[in-house]
KEKE-3310 file (N, C-alpha, C; in steps of 0.2 Angstrom, whole numbers, plus 5000, padded with zeros to 4 digits):
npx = (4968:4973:4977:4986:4987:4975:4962:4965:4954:4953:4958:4955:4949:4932:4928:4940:4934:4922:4927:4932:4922:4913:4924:4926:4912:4901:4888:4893:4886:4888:4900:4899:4894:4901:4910:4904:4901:4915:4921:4914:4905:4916:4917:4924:4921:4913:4903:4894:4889:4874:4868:4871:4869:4868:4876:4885:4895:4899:4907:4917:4921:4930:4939:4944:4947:4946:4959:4958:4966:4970:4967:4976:4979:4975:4979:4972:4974:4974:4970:4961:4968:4971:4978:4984:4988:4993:4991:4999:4993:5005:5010:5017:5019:5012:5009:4996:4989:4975:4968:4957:4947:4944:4934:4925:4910:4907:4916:4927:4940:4956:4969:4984:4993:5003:5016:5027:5033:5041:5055:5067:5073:5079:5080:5088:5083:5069:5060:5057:5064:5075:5067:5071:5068:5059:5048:5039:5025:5009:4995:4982:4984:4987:4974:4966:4972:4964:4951:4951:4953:4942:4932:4932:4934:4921:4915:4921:4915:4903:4895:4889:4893:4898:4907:4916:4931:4939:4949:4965:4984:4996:5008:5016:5023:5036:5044:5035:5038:5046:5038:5030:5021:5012:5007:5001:4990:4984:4978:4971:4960:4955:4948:4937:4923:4911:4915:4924:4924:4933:4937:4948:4957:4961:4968:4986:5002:5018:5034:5052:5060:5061:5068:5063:5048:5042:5044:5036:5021:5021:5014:5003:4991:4982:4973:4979:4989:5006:5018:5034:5049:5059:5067:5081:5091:5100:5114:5125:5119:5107:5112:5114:5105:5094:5098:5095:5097:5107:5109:5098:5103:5099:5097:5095:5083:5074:5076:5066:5054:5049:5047:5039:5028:5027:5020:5008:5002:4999:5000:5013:5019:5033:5036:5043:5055:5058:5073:5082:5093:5101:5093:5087:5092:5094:5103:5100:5087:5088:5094:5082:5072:5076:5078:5065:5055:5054:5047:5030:5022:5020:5026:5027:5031:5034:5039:5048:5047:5049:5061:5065:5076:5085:5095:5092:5082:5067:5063:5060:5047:5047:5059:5054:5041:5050:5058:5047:5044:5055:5052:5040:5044:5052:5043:5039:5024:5018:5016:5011:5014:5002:5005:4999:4993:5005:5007:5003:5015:5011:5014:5022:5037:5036:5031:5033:5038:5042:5051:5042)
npy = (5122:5118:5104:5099:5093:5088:5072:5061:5055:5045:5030:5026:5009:5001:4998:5006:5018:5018:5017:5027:5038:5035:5040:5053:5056:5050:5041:5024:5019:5027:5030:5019:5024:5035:5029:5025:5035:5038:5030:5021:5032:5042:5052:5067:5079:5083:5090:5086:5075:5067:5062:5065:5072:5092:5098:5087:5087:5099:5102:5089:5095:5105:5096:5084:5076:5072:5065:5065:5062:5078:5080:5085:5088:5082:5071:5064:5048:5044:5030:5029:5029:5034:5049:5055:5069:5069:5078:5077:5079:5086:5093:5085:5078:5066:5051:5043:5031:5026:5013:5009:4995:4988:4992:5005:5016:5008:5001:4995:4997:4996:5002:5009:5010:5023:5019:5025:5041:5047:5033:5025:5013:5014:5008:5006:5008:5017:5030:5035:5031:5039:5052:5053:5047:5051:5049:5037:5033:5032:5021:5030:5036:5029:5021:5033:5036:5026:5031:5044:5043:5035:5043:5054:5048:5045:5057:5064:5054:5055:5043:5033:5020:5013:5000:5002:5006:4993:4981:4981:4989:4988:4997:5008:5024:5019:5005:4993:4986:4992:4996:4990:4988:4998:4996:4982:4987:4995:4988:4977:4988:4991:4977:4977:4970:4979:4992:4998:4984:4977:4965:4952:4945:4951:4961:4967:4964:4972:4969:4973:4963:4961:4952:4950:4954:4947:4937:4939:4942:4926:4925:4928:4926:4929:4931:4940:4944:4941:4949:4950:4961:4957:4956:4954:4938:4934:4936:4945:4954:4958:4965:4978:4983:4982:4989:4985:4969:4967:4967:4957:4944:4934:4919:4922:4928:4918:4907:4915:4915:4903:4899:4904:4900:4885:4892:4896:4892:4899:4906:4915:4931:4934:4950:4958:4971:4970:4977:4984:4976:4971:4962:4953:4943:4928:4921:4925:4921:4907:4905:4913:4905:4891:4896:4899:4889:4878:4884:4886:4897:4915:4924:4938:4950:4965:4977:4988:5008:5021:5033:5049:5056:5043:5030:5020:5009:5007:4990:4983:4977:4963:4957:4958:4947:4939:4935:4931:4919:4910:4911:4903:4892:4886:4880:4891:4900:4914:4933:4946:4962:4974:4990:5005:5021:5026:5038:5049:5047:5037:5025:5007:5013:5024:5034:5050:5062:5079:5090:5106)
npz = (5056:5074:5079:5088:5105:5107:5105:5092:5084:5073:5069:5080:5085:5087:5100:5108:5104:5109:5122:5126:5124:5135:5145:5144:5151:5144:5136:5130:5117:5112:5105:5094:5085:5082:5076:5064:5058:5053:5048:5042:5033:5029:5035:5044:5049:5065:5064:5055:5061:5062:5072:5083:5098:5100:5109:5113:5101:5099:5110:5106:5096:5101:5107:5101:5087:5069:5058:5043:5029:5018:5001:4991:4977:4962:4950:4933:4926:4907:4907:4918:4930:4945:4954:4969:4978:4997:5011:5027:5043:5050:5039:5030:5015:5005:4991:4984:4974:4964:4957:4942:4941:4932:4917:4911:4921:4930:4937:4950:4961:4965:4979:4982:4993:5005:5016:5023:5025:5011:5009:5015:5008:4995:4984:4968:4956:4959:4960:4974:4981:4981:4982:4999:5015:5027:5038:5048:5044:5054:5059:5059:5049:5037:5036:5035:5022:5015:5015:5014:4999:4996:4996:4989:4976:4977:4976:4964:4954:4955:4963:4973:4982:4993:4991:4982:4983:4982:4985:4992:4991:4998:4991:4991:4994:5001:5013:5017:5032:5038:5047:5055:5065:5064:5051:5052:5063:5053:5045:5052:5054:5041:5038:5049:5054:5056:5051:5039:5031:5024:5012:5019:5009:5000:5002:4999:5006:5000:5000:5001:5006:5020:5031:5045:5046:5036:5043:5054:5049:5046:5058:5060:5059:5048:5031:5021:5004:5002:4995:4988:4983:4971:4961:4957:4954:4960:4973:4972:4960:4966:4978:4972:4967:4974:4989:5003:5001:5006:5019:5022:5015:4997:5002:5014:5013:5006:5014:5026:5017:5012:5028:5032:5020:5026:5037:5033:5023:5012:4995:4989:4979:4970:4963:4951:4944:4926:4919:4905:4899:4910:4920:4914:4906:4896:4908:4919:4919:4921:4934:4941:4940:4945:4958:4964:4958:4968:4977:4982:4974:4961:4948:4946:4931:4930:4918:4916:4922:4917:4924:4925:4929:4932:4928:4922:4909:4900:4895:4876:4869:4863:4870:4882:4881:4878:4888:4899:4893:4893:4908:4911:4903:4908:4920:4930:4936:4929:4925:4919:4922:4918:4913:4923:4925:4919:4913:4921:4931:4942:4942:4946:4955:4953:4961:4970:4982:4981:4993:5000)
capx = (4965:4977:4977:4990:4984:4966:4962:4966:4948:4954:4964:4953:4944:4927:4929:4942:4929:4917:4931:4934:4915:4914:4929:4922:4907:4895:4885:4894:4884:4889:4908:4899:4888:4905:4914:4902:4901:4920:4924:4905:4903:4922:4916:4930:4918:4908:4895:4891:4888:4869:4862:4875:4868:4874:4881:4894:4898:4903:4912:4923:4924:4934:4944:4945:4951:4948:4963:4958:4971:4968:4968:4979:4981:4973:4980:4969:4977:4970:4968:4956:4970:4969:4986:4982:4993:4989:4996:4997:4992:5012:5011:5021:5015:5012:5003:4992:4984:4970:4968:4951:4947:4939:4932:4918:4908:4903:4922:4930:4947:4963:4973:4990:4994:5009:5016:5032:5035:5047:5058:5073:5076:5086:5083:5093:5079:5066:5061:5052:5071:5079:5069:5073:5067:5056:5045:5033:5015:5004:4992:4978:4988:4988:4967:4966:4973:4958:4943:4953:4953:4933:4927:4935:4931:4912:4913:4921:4912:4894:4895:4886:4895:4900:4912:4919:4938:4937:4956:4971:4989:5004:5014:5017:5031:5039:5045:5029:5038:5051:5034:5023:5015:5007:5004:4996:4987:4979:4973:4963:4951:4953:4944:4933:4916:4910:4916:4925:4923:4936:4937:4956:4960:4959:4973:4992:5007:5023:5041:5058:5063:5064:5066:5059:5043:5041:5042:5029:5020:5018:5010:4996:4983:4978:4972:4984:4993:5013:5022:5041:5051:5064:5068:5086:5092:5109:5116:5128:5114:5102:5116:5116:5097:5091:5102:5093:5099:5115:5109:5097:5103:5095:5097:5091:5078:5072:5073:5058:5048:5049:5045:5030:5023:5026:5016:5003:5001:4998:5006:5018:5019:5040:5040:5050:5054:5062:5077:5083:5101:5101:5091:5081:5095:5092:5105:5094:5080:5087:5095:5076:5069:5080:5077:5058:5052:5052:5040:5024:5025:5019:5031:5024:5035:5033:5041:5050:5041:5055:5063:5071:5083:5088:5098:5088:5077:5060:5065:5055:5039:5049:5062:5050:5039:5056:5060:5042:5042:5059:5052:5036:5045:5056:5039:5036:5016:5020:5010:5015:5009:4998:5007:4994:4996:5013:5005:5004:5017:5008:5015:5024:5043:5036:5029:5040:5035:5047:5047:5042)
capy = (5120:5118:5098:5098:5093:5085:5067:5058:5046:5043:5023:5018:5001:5001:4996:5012:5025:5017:5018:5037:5039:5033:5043:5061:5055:5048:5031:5020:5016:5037:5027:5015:5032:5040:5025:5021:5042:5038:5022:5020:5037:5045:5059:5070:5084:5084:5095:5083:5069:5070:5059:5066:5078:5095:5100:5083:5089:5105:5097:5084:5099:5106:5090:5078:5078:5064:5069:5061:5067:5081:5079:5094:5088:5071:5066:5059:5046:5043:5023:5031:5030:5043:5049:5058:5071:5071:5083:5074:5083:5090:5098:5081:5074:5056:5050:5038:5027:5023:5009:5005:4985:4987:4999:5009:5019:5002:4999:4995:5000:4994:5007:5008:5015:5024:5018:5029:5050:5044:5027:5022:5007:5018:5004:5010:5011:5019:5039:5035:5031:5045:5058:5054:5047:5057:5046:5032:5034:5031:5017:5032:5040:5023:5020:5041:5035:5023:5034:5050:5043:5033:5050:5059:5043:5044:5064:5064:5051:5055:5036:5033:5015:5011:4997:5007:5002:4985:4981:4986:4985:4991:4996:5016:5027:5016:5000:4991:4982:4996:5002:4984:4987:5002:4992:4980:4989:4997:4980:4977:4994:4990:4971:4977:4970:4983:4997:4996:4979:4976:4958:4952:4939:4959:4966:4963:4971:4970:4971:4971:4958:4963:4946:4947:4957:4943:4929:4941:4941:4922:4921:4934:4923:4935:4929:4942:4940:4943:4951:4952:4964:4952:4961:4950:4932:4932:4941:4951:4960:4962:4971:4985:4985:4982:4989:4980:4964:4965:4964:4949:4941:4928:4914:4923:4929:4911:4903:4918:4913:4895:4897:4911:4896:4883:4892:4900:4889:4905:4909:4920:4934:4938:4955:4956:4975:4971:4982:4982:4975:4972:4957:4950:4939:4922:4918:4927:4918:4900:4906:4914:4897:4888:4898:4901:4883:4876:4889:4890:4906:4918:4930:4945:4953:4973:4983:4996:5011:5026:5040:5054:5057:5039:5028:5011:5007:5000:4984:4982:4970:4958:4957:4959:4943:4934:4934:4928:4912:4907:4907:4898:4885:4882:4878:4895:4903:4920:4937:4953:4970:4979:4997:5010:5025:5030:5045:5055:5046:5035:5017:5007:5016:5032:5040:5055:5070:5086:5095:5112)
capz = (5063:5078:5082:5095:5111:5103:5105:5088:5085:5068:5071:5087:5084:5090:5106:5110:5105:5115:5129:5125:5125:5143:5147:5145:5153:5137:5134:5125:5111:5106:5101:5090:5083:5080:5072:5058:5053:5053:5046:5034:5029:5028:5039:5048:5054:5070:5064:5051:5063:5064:5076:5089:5100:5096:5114:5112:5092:5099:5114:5102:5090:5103:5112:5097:5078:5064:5053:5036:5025:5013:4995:4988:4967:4958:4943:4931:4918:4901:4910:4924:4935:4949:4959:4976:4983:5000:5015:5033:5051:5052:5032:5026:5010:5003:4987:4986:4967:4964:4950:4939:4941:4924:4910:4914:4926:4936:4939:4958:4961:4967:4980:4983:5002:5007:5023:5025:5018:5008:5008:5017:5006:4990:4977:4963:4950:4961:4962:4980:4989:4982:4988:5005:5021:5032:5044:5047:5047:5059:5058:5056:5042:5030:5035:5030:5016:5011:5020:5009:4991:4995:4997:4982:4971:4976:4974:4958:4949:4959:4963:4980:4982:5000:4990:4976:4982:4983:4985:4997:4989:5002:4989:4988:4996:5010:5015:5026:5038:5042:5050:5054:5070:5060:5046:5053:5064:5049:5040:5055:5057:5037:5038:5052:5049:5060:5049:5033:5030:5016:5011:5020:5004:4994:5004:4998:5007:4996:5005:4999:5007:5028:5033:5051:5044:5034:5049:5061:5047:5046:5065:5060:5055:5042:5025:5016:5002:5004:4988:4989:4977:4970:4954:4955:4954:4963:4978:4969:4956:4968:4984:4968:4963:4982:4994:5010:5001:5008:5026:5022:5006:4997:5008:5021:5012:5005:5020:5028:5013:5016:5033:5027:5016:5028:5045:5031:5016:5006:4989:4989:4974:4969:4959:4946:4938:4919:4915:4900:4898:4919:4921:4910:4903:4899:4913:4924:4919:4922:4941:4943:4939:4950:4963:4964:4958:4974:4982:4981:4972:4957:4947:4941:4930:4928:4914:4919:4920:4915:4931:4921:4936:4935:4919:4917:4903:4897:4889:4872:4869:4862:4875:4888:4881:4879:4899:4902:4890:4897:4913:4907:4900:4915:4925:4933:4935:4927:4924:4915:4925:4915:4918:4923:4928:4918:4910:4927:4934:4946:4941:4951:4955:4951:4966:4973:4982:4982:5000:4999)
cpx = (4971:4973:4980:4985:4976:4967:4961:4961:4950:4961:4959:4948:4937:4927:4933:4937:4924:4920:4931:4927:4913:4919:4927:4914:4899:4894:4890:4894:4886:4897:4906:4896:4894:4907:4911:4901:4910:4923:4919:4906:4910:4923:4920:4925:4912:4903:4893:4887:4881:4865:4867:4872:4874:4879:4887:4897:4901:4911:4919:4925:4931:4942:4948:4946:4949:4952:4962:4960:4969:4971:4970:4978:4977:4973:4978:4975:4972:4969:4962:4960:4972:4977:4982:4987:4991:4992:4992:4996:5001:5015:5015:5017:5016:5008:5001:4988:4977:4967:4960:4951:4947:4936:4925:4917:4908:4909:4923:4936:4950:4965:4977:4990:5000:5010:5022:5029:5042:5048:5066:5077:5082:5085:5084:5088:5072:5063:5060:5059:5072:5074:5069:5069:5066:5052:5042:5027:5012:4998:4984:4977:4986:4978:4966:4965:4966:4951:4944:4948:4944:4930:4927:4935:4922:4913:4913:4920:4905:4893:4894:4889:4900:4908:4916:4928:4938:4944:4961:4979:4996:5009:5016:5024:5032:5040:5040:5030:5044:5045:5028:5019:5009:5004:5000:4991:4978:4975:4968:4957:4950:4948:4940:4927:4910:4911:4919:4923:4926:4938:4947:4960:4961:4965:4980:4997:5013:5031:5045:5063:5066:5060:5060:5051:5039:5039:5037:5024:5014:5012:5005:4991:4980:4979:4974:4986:5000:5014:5029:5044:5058:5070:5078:5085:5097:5110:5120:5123:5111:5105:5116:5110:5094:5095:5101:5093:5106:5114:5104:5097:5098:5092:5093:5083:5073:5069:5066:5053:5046:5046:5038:5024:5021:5019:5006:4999:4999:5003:5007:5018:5027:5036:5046:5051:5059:5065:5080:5092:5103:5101:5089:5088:5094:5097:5102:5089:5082:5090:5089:5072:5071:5079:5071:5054:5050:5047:5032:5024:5022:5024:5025:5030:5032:5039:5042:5047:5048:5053:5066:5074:5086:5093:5095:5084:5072:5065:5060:5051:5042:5054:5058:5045:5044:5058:5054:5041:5047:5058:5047:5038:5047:5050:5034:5028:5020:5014:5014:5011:5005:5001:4999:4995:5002:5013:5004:5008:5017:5012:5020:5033:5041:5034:5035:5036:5042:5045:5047:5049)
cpy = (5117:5110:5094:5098:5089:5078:5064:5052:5040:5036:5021:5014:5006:5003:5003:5017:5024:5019:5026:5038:5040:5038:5051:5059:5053:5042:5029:5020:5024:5033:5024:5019:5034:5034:5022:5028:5041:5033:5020:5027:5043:5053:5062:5077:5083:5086:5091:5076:5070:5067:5060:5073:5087:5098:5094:5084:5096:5103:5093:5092:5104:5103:5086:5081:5070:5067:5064:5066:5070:5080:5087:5092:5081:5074:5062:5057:5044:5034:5023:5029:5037:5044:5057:5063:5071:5073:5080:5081:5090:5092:5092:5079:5067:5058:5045:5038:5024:5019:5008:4998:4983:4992:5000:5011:5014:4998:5002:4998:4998:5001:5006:5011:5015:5022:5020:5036:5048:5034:5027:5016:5008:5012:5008:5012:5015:5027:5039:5038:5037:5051:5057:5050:5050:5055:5042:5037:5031:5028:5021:5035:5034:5024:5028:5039:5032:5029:5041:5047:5039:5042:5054:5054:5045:5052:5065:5062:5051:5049:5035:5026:5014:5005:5000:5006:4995:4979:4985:4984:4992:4991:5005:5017:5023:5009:4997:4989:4983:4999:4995:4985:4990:4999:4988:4981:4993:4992:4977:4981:4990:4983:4971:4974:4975:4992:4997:4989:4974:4968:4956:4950:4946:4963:4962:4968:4967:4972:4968:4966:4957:4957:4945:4950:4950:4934:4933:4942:4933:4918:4924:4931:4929:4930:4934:4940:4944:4944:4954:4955:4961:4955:4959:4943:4930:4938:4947:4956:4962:4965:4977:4987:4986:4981:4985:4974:4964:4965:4958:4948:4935:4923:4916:4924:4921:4909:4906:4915:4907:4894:4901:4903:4889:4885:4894:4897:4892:4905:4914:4924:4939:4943:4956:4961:4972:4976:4980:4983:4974:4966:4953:4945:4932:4918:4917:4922:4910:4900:4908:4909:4893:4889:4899:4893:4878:4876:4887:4897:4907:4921:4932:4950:4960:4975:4987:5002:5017:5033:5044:5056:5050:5033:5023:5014:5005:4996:4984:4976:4964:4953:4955:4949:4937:4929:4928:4922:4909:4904:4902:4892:4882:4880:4883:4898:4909:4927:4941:4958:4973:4985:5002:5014:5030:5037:5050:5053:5042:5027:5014:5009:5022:5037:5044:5062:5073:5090:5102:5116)
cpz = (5067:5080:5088:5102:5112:5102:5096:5088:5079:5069:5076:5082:5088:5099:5109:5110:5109:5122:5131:5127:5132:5147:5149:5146:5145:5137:5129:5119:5106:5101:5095:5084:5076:5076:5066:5054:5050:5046:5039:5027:5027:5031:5044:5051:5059:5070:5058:5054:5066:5068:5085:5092:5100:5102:5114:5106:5094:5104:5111:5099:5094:5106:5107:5090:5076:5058:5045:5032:5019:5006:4990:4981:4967:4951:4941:4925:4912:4903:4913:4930:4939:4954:4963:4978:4990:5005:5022:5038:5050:5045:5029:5023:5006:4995:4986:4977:4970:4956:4948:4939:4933:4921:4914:4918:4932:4938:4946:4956:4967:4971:4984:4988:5003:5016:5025:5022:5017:5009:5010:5013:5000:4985:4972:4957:4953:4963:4971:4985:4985:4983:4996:5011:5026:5039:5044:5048:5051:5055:5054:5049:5034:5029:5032:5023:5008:5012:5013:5002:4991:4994:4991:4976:4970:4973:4967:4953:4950:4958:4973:4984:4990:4996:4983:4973:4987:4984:4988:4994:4995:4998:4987:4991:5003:5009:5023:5031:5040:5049:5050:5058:5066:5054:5049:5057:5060:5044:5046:5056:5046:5034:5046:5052:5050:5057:5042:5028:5023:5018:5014:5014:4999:4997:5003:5002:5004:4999:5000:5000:5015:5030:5041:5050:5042:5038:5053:5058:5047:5054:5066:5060:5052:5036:5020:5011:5003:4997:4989:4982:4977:4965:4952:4956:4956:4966:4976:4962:4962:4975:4979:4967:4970:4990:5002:5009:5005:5017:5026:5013:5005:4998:5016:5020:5009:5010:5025:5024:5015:5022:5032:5025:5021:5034:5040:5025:5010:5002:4990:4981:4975:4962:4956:4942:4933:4917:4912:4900:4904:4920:4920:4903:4901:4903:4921:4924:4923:4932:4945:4945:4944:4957:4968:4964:4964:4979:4979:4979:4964:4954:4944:4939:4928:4923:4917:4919:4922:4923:4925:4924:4934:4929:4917:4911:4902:4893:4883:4872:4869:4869:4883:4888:4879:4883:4900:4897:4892:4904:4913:4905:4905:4919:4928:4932:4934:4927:4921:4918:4921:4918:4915:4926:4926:4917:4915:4933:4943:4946:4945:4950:4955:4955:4969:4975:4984:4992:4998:5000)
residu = (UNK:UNK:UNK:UNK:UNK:UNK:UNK:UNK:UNK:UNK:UNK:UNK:UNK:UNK:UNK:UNK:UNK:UNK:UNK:UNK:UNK:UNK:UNK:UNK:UNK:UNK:UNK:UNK:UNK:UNK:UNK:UNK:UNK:UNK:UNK:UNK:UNK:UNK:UNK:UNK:UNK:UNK:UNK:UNK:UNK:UNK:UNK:UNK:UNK:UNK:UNK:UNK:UNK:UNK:UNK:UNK:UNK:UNK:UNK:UNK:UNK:UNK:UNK:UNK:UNK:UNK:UNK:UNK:UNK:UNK:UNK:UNK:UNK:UNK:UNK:UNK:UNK:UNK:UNK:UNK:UNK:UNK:UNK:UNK:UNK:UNK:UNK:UNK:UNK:UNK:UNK:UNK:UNK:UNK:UNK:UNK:UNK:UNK:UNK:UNK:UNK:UNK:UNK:UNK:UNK:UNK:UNK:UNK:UNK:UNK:UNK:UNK:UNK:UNK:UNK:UNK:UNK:UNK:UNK:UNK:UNK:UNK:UNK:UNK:UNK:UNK:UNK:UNK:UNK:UNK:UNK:UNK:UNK:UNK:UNK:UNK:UNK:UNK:UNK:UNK:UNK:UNK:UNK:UNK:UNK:UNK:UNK:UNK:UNK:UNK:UNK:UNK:UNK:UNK:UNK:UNK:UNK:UNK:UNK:UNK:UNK:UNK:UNK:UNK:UNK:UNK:UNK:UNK:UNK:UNK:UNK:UNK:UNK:UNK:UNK:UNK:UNK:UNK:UNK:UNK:UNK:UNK:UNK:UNK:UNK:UNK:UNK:UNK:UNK:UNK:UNK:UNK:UNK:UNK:UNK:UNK:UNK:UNK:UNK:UNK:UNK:UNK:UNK:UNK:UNK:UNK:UNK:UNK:UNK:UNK:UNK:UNK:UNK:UNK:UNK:UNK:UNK:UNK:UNK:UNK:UNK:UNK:UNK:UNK:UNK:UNK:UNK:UNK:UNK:UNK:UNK:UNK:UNK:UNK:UNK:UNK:UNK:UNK:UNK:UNK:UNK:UNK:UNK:UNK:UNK:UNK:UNK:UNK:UNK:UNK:UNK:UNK:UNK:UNK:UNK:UNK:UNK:UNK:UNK:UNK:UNK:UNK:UNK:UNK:UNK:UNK:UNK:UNK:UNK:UNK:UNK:UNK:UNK:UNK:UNK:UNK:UNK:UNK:UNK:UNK:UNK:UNK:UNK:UNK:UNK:UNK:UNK:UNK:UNK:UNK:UNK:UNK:UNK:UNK:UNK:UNK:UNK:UNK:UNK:UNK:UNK:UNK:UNK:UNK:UNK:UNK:UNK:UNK:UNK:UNK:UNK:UNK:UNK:UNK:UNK:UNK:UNK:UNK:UNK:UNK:UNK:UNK:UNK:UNK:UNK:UNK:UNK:UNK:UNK:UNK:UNK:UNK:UNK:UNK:UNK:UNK:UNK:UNK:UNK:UNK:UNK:UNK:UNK:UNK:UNK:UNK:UNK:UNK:UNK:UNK:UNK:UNK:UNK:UNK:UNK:UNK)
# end
């Protein structure tokens, strides 16, 4: 279907559609009509919206578009986690997880939302940055993202649950706060109460470390949580691991956090991938500790999850609960990721789409 030229409903607030409604002459109350077929029901065709008279369903059908992005491949894991392909308005493609909270059928789910096609950032262990950088997405392109995978969770578990993903984590292909308005834009339709109504305290965006993201950020009043990808303890490992340390190194970055906890009083959650014979040293550890203990702050350490394009390593078990007792001693709150997802390559590092 030709969309060029077609008002885009998919991303207005309430309020907008209402506007638009007004606009080509219709009541109001027709915006609120269309925004809960949109935002409730996951609904992108106009001949499905049945309390819409049929002469305005044809009229939109010709004027307007809700581009909720198609779902080309899903990847099941032997976890129950789900990987998305999904193909945007202009044929670019993203993917997008979907994690189980818990075992069984009566399990919620965690999902990961791409906010680039591709990555600009290139950390070194990463598939996402090296296939390339191609564009931001559009604040409707991220909520797609969630409206897509509810709908194709209910279909393919025949599970009728309006709350089904119960969790929003901004960590797929992209850097979020290369691309914030949109992001943030899309955490408000996403805590609507008017329309999806996802709890805020349930949504996480995880940046690499772009410091002013980080302080516009702190004046949000949002009840987010922040999650920084740390995955070094000294400026010279992580300018190699995380190229976008070299325009805000540590210090730069610290002092945003610092100012983050000060305006917000939120805990902050440092990511931490474990490469094996990289980082996980115990010099690492006590520079880690040193640096972190101050904060208000989480480590979540992740285990490498293997590129075969790329030369790091999983650490072994051993190695890996080595790291995390060291830091444990020194003081810090720790956690160990549960990898999900490895097995069809959804976990986190692993997303990568090919262009045609």
């Amino acid at each position: 279907m030709n969309t060029i030229n077609r008002t885009q409903l998919l991303g207005m607030n309430c309020k907008q559609l209402e506007d638009y409604m007004l606009q080509i002459g219709q009541p109001r109350y027709r915006g609120r009509q269309i925004y809960k077929w949109i935002y409730q029901k996951d609904i992108s065709s106009f001949y499905e919206m049945s309390d819409i008279p049929k002469e305005l369903r044809r009229q939109l059908d010709e004027t307007a578009v809700v581009s909720i992005p198609r779902v080309l491949k899903q990847r099941v894991s032997k976890d129950g986690t789900r990987k998305f392909l999904m193909e945007l308005e202009d044929r670019k493609r993203i993917e997008t997880v979907v994690i189980p909270q818990g075992e069984g059928r009566g399990s919620r789910y965690s999902l990961c939302i791409s906010t680039q096609v591709g990555c600009p950032i290139s950390c070194a262990f990463c598939a996402t940055g090296s296939s390339g950088y191609h564009r931001n997405l559009q604040s409707h392109e991220m909520v797609g993202q969630f409206l897509s995978s509810r709908r194709e969770l209910k279909k393919r578990l025949k599970k009728n649950d309006d709350n089904i993903i119960s969790n929003v984590v901004y960590m797929g292909m992209g850097e979020p706060f290369l691309n914030y308005d949109q992001v943030i834009a899309s955490v408000y339709l996403l805590i609507d109460p008017q329309g999806i109504n996802l709890d805020q305290r349930h949504i996480t965006i995880s940046t690499s470390g772009e410091v002013k993201g980080i302080k516009r950020l702190a004046e949000e009043d949002l009840q987010i949580t922040l999650a920084i990808s740390l995955h070094a303890p000294n400026d010279q490992l992580r300018d190699q691991l995380v190229p976008l340390n070299r325009k805000y190194p540590l210090g730069q970055l610290m002092e945003a956090v610092e100012y983050y906890l000060d305006k917000t009083n939120r805990r902050v959650t440092f990511e931490y991938i474990m490469l094996d014979d990289v980082n996980i040293s115990r010099e690492h550890a006590h520079e880690l500790i040193k640096m972190v203990k101050p904060l208000l702050a989480n480590i979540n350490l992740i285990p490498y999850n293997e590129v075969e394009t790329l030369p790091f390593k999983r650490p072994s078990s051993n190695k890996v609960w080595q790291f995390y007792h060291w830091l444990v001693e020194g003081g810090l709150n720790v956690t160990i990721r549960e990898e999900r997802g490895g097995d069809i390559e959804a976990a986190c590092g692993q997303l990568y789409v090919k262009e045609r």
